[in-house]
VMD Tcl script that builds the backbone (N, CA, C; Angstrom):
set m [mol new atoms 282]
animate dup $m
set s [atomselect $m all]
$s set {name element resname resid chain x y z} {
  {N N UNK 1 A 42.766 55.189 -3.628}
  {CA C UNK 1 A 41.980 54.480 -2.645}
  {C C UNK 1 A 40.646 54.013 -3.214}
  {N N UNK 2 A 39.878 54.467 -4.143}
  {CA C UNK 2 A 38.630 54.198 -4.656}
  {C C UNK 2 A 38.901 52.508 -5.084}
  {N N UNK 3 A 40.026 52.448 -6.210}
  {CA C UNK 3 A 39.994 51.393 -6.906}
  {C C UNK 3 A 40.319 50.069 -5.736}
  {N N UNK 4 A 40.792 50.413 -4.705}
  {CA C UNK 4 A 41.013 49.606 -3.368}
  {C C UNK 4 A 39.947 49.255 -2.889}
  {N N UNK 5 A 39.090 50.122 -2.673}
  {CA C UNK 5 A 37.722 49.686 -1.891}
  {C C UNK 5 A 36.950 49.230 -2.386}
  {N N UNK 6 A 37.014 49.525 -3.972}
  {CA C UNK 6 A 36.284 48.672 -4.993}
  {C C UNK 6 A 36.306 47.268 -5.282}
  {N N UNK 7 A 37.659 46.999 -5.010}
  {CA C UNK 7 A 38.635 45.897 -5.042}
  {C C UNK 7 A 38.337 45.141 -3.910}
  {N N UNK 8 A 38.339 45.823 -2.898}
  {CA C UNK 8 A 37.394 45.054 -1.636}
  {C C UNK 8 A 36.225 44.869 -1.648}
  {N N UNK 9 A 35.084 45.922 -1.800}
  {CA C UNK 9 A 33.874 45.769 -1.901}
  {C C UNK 9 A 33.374 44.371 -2.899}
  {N N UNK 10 A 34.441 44.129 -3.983}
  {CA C UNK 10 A 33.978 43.516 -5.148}
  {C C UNK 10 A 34.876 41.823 -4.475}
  {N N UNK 11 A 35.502 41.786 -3.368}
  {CA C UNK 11 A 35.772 40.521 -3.042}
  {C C UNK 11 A 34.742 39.730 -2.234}
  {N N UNK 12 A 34.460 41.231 -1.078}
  {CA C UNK 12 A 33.446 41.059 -0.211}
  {C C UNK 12 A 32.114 40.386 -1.247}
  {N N UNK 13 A 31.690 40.848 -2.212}
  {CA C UNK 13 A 30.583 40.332 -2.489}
  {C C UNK 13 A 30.613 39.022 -2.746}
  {N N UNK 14 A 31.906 38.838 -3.550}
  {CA C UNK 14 A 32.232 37.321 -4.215}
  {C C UNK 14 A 32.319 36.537 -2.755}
  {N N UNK 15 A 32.951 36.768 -1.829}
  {CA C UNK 15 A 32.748 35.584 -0.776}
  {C C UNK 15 A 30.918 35.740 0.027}
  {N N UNK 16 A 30.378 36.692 -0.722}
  {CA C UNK 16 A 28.698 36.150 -0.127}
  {C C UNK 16 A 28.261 35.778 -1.266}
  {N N UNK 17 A 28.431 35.766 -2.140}
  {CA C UNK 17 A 28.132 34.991 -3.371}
  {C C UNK 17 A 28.525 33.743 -3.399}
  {N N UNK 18 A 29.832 33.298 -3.062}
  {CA C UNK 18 A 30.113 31.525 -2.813}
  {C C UNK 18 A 29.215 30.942 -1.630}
  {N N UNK 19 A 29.412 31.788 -0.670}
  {CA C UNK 19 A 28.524 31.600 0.552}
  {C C UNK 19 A 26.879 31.436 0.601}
  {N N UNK 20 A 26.284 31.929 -0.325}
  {CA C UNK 20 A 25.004 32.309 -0.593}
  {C C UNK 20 A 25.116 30.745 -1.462}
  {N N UNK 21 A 25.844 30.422 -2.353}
  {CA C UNK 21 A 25.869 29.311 -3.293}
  {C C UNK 21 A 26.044 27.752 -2.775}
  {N N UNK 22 A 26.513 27.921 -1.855}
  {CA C UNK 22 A 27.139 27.529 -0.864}
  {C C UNK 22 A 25.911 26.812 0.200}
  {N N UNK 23 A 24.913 28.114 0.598}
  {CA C UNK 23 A 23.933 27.730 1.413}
  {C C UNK 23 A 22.624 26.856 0.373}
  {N N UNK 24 A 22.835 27.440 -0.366}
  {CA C UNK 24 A 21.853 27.129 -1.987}
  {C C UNK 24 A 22.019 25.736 -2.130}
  {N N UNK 25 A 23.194 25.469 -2.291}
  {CA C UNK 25 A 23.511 24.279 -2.638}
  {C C UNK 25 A 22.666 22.815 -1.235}
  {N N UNK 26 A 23.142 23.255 0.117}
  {CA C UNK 26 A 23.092 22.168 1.310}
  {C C UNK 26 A 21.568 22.549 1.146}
  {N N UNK 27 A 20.732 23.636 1.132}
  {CA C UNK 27 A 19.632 23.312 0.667}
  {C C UNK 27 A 18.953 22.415 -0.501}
  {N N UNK 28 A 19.234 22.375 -1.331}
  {CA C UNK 28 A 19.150 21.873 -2.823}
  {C C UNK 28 A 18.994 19.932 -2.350}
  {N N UNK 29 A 20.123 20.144 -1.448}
  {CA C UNK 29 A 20.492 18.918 -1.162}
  {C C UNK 29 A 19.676 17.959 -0.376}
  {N N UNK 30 A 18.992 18.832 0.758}
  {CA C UNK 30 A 17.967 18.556 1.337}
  {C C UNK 30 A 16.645 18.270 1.237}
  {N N UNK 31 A 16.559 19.105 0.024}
  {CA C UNK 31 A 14.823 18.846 -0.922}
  {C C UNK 31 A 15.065 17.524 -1.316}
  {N N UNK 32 A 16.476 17.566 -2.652}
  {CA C UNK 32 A 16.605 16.322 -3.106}
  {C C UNK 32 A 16.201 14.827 -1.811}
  {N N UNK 33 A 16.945 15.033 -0.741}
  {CA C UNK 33 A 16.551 13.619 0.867}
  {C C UNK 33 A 14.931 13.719 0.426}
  {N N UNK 34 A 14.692 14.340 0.638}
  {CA C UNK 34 A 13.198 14.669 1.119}
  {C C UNK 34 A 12.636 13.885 -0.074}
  {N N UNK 35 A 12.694 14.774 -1.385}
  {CA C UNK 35 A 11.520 14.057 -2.267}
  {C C UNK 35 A 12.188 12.313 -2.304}
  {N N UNK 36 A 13.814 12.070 -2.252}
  {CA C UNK 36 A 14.074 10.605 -2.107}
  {C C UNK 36 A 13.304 9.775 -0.952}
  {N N UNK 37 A 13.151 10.503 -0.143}
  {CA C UNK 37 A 12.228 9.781 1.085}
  {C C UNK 37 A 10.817 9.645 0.603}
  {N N UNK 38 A 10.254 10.453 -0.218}
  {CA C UNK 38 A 8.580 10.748 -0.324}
  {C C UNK 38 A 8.730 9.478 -1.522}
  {N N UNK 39 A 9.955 9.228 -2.416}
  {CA C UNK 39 A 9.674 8.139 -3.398}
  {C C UNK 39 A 9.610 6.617 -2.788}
  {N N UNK 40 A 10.847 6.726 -1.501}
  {CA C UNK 40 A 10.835 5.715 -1.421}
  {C C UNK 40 A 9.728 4.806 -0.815}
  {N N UNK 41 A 9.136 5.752 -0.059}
  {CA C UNK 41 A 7.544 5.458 1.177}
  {C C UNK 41 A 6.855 5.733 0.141}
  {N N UNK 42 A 6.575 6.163 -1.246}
  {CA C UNK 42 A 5.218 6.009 -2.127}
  {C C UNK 42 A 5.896 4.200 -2.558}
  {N N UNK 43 A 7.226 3.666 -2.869}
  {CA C UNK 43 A 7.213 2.420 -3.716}
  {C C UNK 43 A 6.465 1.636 -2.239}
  {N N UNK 44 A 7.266 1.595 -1.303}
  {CA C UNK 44 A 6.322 0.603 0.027}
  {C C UNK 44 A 4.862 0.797 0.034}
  {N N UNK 45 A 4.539 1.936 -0.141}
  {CA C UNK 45 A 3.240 1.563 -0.096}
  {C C UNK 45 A 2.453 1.124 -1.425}
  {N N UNK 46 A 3.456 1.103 -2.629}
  {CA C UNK 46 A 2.765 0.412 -3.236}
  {C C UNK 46 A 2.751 -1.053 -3.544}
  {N N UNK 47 A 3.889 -1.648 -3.099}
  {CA C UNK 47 A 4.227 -2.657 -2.846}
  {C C UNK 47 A 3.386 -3.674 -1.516}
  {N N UNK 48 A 2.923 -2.983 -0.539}
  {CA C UNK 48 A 2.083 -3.423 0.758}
  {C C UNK 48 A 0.567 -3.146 -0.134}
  {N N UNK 49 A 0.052 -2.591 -0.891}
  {CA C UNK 49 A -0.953 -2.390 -2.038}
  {C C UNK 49 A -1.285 -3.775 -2.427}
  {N N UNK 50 A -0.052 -3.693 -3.048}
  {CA C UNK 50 A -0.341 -4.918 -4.103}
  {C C UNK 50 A -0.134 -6.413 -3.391}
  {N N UNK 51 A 0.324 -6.504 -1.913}
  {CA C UNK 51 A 0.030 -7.808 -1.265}
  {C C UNK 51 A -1.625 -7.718 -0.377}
  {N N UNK 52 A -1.996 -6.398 -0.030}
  {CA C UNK 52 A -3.129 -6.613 0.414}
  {C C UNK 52 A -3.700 -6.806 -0.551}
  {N N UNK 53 A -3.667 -6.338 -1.766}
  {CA C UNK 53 A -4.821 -7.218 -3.239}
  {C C UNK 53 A -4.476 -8.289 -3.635}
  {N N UNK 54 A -3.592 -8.711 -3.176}
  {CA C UNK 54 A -3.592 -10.836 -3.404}
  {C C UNK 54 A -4.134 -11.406 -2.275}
  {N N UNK 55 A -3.802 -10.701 -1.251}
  {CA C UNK 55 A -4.765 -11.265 0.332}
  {C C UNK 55 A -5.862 -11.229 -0.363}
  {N N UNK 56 A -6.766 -9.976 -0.523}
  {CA C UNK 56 A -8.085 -10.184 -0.783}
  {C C UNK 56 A -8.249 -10.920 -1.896}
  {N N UNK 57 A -8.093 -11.229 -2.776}
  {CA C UNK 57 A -7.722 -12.141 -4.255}
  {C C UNK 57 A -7.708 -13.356 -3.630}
  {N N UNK 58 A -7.569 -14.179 -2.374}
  {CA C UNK 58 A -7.135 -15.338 -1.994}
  {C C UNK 58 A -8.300 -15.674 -1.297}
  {N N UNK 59 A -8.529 -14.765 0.130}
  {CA C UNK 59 A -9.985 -14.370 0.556}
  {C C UNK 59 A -11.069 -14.989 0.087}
  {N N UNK 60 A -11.243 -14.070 -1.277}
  {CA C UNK 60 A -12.455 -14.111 -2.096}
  {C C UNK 60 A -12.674 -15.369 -2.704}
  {N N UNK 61 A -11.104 -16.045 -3.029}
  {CA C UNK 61 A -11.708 -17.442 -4.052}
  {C C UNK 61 A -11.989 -18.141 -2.990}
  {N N UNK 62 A -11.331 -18.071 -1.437}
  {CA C UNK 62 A -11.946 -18.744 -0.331}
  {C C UNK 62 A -12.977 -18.314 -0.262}
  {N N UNK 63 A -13.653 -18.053 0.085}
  {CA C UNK 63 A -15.097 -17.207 0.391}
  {C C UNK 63 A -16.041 -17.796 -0.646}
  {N N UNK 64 A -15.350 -18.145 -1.805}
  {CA C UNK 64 A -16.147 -18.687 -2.977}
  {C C UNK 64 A -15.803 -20.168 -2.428}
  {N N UNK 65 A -15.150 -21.132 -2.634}
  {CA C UNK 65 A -15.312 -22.170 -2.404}
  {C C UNK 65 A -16.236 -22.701 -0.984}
  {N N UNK 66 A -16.200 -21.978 0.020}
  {CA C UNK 66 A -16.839 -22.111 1.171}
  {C C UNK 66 A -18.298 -22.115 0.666}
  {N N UNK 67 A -18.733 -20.961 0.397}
  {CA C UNK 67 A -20.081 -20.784 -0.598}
  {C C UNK 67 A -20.231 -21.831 -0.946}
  {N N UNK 68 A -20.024 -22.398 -2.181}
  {CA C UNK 68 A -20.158 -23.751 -2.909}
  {C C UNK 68 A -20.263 -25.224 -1.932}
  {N N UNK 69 A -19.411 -24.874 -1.071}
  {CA C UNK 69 A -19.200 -26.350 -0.313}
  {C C UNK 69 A -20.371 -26.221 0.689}
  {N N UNK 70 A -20.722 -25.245 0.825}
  {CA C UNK 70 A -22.147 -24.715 1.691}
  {C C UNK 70 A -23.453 -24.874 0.928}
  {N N UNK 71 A -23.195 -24.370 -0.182}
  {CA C UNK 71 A -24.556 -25.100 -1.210}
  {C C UNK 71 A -24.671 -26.781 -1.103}
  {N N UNK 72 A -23.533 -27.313 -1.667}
  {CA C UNK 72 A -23.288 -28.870 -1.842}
  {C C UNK 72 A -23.766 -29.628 -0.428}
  {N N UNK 73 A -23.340 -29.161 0.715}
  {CA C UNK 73 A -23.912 -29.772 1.931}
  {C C UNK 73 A -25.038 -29.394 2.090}
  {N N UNK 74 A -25.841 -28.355 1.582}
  {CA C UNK 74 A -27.390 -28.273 1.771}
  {C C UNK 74 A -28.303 -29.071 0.654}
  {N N UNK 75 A -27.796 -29.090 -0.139}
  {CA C UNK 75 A -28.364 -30.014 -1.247}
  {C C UNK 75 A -27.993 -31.639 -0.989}
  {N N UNK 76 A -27.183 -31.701 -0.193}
  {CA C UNK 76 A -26.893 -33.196 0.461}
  {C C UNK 76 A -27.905 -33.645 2.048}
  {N N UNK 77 A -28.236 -32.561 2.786}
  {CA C UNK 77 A -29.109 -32.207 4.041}
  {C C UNK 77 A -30.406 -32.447 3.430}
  {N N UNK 78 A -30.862 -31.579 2.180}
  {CA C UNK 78 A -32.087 -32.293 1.657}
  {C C UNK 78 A -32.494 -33.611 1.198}
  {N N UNK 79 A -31.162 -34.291 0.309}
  {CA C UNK 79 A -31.342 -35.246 -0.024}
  {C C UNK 79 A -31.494 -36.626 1.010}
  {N N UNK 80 A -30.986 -35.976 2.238}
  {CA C UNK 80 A -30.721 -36.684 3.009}
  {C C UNK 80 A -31.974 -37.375 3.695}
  {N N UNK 81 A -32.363 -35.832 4.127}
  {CA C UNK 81 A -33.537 -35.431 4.896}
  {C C UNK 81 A -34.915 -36.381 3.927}
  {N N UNK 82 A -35.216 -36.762 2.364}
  {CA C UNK 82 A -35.676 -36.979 1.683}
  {C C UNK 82 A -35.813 -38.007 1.638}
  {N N UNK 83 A -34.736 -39.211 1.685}
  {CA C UNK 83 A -34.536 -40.418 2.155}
  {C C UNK 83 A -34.783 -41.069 3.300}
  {N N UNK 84 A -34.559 -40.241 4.540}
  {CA C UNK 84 A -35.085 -40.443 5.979}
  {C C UNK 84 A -36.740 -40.466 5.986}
  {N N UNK 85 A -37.090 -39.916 5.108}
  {CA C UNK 85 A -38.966 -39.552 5.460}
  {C C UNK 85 A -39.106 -40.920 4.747}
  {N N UNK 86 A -38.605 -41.586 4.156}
  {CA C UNK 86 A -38.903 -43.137 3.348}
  {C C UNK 86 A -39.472 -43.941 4.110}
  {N N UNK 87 A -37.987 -43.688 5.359}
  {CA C UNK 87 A -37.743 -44.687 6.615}
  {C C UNK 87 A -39.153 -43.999 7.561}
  {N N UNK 88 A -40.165 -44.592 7.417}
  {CA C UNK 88 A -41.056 -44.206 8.708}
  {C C UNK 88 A -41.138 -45.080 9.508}
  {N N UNK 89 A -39.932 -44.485 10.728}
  {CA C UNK 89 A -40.335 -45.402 12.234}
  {C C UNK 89 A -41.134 -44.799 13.169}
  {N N UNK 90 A -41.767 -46.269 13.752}
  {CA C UNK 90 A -42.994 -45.726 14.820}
  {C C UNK 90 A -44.147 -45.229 14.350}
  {N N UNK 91 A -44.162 -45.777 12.641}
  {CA C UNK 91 A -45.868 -46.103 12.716}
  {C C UNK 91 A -46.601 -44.575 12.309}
  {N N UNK 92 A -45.570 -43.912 12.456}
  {CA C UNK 92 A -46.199 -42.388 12.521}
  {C C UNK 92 A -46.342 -41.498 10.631}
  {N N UNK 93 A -47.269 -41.399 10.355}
  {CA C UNK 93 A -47.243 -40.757 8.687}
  {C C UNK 93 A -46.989 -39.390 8.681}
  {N N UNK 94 A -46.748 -38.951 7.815}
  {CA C UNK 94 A -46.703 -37.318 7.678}
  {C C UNK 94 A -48.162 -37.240 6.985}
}
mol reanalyze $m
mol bondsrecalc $m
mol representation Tube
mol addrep $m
């Protein structure tokens, strides 16, 4: 009877050992989802990254040309303004 119960005892373990391997494994499996999810939401956000830095990249050269076209019409307002004081109507001098 010893070598029987041994014989059992030693099956019993092997089916919590597949079982244990078993649970090991559908875990294993689950980290793996997980960090696949954490890669795939780090590429989107780096991808939504790199279109908000061409927005601002687009922005800015706008922002620059506006500037400029804002200088150019004030330097045209003076010149303007410069030419008008030529024209004195109504007699009146500065």
């Amino acid at each position: 009877e010893g070598v029987i119960e041994a014989a059992d005892r030693s099956a019993e373990l092997a089916e919590a050992t597949v079982a244990a391997t078993r649970q090991q494994k559908a875990e294993t499996e689950k980290v793996v989802q997980a960090v696949s999810e954490v890669a795939s939401v780090a590429e989107e956000n780096a991808a939504a990254t790199e279109e908000v830095s061409a927005a601002v990249e687009e922005q800015t050269a706008s922002m620059e040309e506006i500037s400029t076209a804002a200088q150019e019409l004030a330097e045209m307002a003076g010149r303007l303004q410069a030419t008008v004081v030529k024209f004195n109507v109504g007699g009146e001098t500065e």
